[in-house]
MIPAVO-252677 format. One line per field, with one value per residue (C-alpha): x, z, y; residue number from 1; residue in one letter. Coordinates in Angstrom, 3 decimals, always signed. Each point is the difference from the previous one (the first is absolute). Example, Ala and Ser with C-alpha at 12.3 -4.5 7.8 and 13.67 -1.06 7.14 Angstrom:
# residues 2
px: (+12.300,+1.370)
pz: (+7.800,-0.660)
py: (-4.500,+3.440)
k: (1,2)
r: (a,s)
This chain:
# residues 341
px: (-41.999,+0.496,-4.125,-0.490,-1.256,+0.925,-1.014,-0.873,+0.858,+0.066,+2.986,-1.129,-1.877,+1.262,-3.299,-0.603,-1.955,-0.615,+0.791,+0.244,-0.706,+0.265,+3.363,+0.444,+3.214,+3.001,-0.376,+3.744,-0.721,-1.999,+0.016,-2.588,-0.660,+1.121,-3.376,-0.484,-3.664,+1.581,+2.423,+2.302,+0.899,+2.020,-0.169,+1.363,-3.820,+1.938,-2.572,+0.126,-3.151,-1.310,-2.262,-1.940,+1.605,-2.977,-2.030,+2.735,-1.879,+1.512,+0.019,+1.811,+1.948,+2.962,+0.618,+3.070,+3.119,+0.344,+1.712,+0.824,-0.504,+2.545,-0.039,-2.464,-0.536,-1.883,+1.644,+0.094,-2.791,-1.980,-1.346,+2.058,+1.520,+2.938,+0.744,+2.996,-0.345,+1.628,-1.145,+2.422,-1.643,-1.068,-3.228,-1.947,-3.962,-2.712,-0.588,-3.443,-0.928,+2.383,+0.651,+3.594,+1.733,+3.407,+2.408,+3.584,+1.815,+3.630,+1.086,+1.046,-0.442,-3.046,-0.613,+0.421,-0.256,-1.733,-0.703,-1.078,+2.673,-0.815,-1.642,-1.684,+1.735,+2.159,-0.218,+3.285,-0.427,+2.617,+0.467,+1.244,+1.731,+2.443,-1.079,-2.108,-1.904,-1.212,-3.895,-1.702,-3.027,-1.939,+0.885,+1.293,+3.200,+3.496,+2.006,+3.192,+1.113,+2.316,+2.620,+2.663,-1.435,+1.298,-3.185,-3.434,-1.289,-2.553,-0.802,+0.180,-1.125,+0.205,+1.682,-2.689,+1.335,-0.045,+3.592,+0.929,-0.521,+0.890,-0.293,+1.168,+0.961,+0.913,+3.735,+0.546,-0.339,-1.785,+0.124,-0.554,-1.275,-0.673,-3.478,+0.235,+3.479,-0.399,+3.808,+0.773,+1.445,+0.548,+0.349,-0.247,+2.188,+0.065,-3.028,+1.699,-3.639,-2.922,-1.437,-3.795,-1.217,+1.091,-1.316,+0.885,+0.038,-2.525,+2.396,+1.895,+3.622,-0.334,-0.929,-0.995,+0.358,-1.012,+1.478,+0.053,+3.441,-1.996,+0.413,-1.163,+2.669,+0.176,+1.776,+0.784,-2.077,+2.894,+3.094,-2.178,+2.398,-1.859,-0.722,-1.268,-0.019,-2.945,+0.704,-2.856,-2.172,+0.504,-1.478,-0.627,-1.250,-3.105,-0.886,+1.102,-0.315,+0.703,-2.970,-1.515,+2.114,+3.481,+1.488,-1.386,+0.295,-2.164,+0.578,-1.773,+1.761,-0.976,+1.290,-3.764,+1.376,-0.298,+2.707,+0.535,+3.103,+1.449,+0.964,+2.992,+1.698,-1.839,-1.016,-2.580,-2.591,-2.300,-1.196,-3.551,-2.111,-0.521,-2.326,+0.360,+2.825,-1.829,-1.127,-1.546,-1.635,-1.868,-0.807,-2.885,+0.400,-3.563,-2.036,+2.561,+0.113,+2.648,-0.220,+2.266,+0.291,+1.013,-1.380,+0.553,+0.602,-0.691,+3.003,+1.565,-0.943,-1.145,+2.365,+0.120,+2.812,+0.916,+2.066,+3.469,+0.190,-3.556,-1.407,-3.402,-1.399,-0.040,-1.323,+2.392,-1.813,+0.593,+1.086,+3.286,+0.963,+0.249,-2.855,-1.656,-0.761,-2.974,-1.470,-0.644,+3.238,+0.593,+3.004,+0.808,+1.010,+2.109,+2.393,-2.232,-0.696,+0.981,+0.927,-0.907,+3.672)
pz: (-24.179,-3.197,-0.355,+2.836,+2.699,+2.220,-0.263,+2.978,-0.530,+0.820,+0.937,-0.674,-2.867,-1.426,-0.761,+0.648,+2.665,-0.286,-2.257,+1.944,-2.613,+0.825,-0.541,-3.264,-0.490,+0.814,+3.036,+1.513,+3.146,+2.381,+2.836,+2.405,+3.580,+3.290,+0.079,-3.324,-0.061,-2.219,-2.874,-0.761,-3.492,-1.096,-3.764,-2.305,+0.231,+3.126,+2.507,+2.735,-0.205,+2.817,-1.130,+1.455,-0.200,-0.442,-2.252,-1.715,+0.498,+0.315,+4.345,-0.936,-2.176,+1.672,-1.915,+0.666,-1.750,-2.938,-2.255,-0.336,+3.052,+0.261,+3.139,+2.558,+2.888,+3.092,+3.454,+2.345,+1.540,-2.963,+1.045,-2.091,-3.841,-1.075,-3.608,-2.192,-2.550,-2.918,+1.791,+2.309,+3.177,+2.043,+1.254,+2.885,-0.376,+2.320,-1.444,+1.716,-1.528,-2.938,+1.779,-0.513,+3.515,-0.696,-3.273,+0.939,-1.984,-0.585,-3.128,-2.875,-2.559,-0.930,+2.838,-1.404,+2.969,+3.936,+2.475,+3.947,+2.773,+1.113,+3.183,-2.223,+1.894,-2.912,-3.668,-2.412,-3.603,-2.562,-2.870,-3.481,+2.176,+0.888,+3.636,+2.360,+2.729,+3.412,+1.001,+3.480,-1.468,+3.118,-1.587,-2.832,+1.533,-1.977,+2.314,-1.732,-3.892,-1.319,-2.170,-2.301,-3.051,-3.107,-1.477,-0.342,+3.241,-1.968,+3.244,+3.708,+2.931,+3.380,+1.737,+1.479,+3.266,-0.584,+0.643,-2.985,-3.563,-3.640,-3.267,-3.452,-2.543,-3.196,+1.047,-0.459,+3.647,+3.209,+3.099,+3.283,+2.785,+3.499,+0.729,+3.180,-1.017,-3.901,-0.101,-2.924,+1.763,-3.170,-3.838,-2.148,-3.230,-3.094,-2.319,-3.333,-0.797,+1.858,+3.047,-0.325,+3.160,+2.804,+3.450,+3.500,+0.197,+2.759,+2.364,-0.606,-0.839,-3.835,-2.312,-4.290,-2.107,-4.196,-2.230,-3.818,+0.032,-0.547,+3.135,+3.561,+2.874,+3.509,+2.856,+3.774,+1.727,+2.938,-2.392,-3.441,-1.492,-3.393,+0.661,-3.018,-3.548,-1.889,-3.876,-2.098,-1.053,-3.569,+0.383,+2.754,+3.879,+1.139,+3.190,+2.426,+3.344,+2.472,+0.561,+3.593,+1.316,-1.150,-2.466,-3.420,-1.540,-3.236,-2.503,-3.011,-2.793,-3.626,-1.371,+0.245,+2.660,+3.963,+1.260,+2.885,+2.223,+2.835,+2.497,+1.122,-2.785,-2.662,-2.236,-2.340,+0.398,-2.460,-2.426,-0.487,-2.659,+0.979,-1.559,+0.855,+1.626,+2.084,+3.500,+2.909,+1.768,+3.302,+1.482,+2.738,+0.844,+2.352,-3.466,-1.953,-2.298,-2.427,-0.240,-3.085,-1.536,-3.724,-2.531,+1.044,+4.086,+0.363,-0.690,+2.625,+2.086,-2.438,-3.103,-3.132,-1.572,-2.953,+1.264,-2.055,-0.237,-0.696,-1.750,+2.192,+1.794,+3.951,+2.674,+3.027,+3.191,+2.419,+2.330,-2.093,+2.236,+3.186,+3.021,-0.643,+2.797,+2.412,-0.504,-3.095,-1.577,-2.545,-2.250,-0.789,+4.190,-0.864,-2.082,-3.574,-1.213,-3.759,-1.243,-3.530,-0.994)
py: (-19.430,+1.709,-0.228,+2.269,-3.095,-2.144,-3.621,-2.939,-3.198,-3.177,-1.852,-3.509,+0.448,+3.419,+0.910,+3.464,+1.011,+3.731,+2.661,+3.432,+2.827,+3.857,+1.002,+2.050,-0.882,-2.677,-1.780,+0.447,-2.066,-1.968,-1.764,-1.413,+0.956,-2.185,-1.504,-0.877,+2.029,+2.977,+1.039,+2.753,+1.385,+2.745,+1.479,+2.405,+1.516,+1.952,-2.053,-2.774,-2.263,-2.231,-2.874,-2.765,-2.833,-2.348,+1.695,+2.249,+2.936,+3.714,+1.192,+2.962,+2.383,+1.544,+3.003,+2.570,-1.214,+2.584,-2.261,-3.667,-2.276,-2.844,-2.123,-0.830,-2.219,-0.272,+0.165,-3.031,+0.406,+0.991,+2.952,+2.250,+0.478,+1.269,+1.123,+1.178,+2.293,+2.075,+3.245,-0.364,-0.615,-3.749,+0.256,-1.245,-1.035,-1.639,-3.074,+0.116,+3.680,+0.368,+3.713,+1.171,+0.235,+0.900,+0.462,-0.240,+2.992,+0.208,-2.084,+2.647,-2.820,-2.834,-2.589,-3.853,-1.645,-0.293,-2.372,-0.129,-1.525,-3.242,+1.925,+2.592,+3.026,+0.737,+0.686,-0.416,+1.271,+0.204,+2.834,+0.751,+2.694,-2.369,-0.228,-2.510,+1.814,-1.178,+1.687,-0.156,-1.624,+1.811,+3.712,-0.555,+1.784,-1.105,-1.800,-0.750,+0.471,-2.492,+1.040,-1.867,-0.780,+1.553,-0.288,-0.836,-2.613,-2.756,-1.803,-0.759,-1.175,-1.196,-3.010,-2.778,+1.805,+3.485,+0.672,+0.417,+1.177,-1.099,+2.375,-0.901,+2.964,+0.413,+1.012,-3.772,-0.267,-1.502,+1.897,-1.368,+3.002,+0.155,+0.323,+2.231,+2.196,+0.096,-0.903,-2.146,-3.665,-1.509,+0.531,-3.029,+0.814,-2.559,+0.438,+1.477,+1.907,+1.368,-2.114,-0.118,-1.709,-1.026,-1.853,-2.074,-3.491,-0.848,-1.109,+3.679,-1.577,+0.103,+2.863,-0.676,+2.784,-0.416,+2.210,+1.748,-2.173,-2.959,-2.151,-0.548,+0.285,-0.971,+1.724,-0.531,+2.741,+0.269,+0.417,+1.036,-2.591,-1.459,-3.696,-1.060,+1.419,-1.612,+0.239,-1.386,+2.757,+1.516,+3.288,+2.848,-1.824,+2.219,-2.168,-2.036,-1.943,-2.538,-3.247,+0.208,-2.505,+1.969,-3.219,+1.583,+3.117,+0.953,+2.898,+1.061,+1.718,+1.740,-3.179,-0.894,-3.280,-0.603,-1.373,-2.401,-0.116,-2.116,+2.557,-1.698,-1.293,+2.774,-2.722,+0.763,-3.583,+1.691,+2.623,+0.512,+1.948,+3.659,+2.739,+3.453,+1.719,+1.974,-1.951,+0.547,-2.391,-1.222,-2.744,-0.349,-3.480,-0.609,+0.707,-1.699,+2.686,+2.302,+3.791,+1.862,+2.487,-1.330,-2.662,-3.736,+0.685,-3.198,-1.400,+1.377,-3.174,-1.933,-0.195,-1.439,-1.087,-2.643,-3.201,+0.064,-3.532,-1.101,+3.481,-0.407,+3.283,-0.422,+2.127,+0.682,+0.360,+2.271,-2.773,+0.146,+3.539,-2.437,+0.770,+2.902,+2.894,-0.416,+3.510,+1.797,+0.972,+2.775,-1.459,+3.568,-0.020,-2.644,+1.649,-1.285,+2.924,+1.422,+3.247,+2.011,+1.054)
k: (1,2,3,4,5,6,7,8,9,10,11,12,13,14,15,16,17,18,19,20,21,22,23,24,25,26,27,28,29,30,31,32,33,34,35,36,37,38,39,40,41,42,43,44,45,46,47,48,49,50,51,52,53,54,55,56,57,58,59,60,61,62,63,64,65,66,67,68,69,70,71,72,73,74,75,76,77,78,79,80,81,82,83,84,85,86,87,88,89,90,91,92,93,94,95,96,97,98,99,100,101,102,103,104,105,106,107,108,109,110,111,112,113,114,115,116,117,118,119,120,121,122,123,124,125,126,127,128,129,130,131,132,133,134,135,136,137,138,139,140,141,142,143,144,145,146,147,148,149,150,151,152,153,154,155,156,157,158,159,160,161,162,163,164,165,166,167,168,169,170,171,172,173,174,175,176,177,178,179,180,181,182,183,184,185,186,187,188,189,190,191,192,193,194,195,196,197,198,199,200,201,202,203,204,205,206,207,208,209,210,211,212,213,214,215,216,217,218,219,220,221,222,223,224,225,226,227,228,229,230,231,232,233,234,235,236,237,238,239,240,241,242,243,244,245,246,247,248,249,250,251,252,253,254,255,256,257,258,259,260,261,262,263,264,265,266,267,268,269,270,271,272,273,274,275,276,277,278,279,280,281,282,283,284,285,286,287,288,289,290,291,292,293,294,295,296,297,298,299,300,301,302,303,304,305,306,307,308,309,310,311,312,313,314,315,316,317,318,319,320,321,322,323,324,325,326,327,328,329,330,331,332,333,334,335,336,337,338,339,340,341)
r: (x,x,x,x,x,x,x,x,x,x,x,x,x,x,x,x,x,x,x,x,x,x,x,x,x,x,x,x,x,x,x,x,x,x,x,x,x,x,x,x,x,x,x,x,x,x,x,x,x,x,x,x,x,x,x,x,x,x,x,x,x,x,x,x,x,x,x,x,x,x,x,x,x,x,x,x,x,x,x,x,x,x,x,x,x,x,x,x,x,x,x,x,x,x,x,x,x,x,x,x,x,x,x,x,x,x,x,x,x,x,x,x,x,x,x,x,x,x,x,x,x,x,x,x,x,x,x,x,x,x,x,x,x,x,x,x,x,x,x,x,x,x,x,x,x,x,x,x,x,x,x,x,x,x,x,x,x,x,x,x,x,x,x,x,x,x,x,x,x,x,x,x,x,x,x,x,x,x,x,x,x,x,x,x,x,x,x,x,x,x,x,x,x,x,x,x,x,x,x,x,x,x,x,x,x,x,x,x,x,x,x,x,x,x,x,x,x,x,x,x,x,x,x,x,x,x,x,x,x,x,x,x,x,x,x,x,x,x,x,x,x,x,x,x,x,x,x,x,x,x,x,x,x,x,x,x,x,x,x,x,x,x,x,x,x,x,x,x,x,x,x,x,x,x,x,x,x,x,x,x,x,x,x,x,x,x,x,x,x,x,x,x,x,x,x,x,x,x,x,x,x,x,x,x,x,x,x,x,x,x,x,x,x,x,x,x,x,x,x,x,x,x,x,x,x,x,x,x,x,x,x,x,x,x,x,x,x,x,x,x,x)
């Protein structure tokens, strides 16, 4: 958040839980660990925190980044952090010892995004040097560069099987990459204006992308033909993702709304009262709980928004998404995640 913390809170109540203070400066992301017992955060302060999840106090300061820090996450097995930064460089940390154990070198440009492979062996990070890399998350070694963009790479990630990757840049474009060769399979072309975010469906057939064009799109991950083009939004889309079960998709734009679709027909059911554009969120569902990084995180599950018919404020529950995961799931993972262009 803009106040330099990162809030816990409540998801039926939306009272908040904790308030974790000790970065000096904006909190650019968060997330919480597999098991729910830890959190992540990332700041401009050029540090990673760790913090106990049930008491909100400070385990440890990561410090090495020399300049802004703007993605982290821990790996499947929670053992291990990865983080993004505007120095240039991904690093690796011991989530148990906050010890640096390998930064990945190679990007000639900042670092806006990271993540682990579903089996942890791999690291994919994308670059306002136009590329998305591949890292051995064992040595930190580069094992493939992706190039193709024509310019800056605002996010990516990995399909739920590994197989694959998905980036979105600000060439207007998504990219679709193979996750062992690096060969682009697939580029999704359609968005008249940067593409902000981007993410798998969990089934892996479907890919959303949100864009500075103002809408949300859908595309067939085999053919990256565009499904769906989901016009609603009246400003830049930061965010945007598909519901656990794969039928809804939800974006967040500038235009201060969050906006519900059908992911088949890319009917908008509902708009709901949003507050800042800048999101990212957890979820740890045993503690029944909401980790972000911004003002009212809350709403991510738990929305508020003004019937048109009636005028009367209503919550929407987080039933609303369909079933929700089993384990502890970081939204971010699921392709929810914002940028700051």
């Amino acid at each position: 958040a803009d106040d330099n913390t990162v809030k816990l809170w409540d998801a039926n109540t939306g009272d908040c839980i904790r308030t974790c203070e000790g970065h000096s400066q904006t909190v650019t992301a968060c997330g919480f660990s597999p098991d729910g017992t830890r959190i992540v955060s990332a700041s401009r302060d050029h540090t990673v925190k760790l913090w106990d999840a049930n008491t909100g106090d400070c385990i440890r300061t990561c410090e090495g980044h020399s300049n802004w820090v703007n993605a982290c996450g821990f790996s499947p097995d929670g053992t291990r952090i990865v983080s993004a930064a505007s120095d240039n460089t991904v690093k690796l940390w011991d989530a148990n010892t906050g010890d640096c154990i390998r930064t990945c070198e190679g990007h000639s440009n900042p670092v806006n995004a990271c993540g682990f492979s579903p089996d942890g062996t791999r690291i994919v990070s994308a670059s306002r040097d136009h590329t998305v890399k591949l890292w051995d998350a064992n040595t930190g070694d580069c094992i493939r560069t992706c190039e193709g963009h024509s310019n800056v790479v605002n996010a990516c990630g990995f399909s739920p099987d590994g197989t694959r990757i998905v980036s979105a840049a600000s060439d207007n474009t998504v990219k679709l990459w193979d996750a062992n060769t690096g060969d682009c399979i697939r580029t999704c072309e359609g968005h008249s204006n940067w593409v902000n975010a981007c993410g798998f469906s969990p089934d892996g057939t479907r890919i959303v992308s949100a864009s500075r064009d103002h809408t949300v799109k859908l595309w067939d991950a085999n053919t990256g033909d565009c499904i769906r083009t989901c016009e609603g939004h009246s400003n830049v889309v930061n965010a945007c993702g598909f519901s656990p079960d794969g039928t809804r998709i939800v974006s967040a734009s500038r235009d201060n709304t969050v906006k519900l679709w059908d992911a088949n027909t890319g009917e908008c059911p509902m708009t709901l009262v949003h507050g800042p554009t800048t999101q990212q969120a957890a979820l740890d569902l045993p503690g029944n709980r909401i980790l972000w990084a911004s003002d009212d995180a809350w709403r991510l599950l738990r929305w508020r928004y003004t019937d048109p018919q009636t005028g009367q404020p209503h919550v929407l529950p987080a039933e609303h998404f369909g079933p929700l995961p089993t384990t502890p799931v970081a939204i971010a993972e699921a392709g929810l995640r914002s940028t700051n262009m």
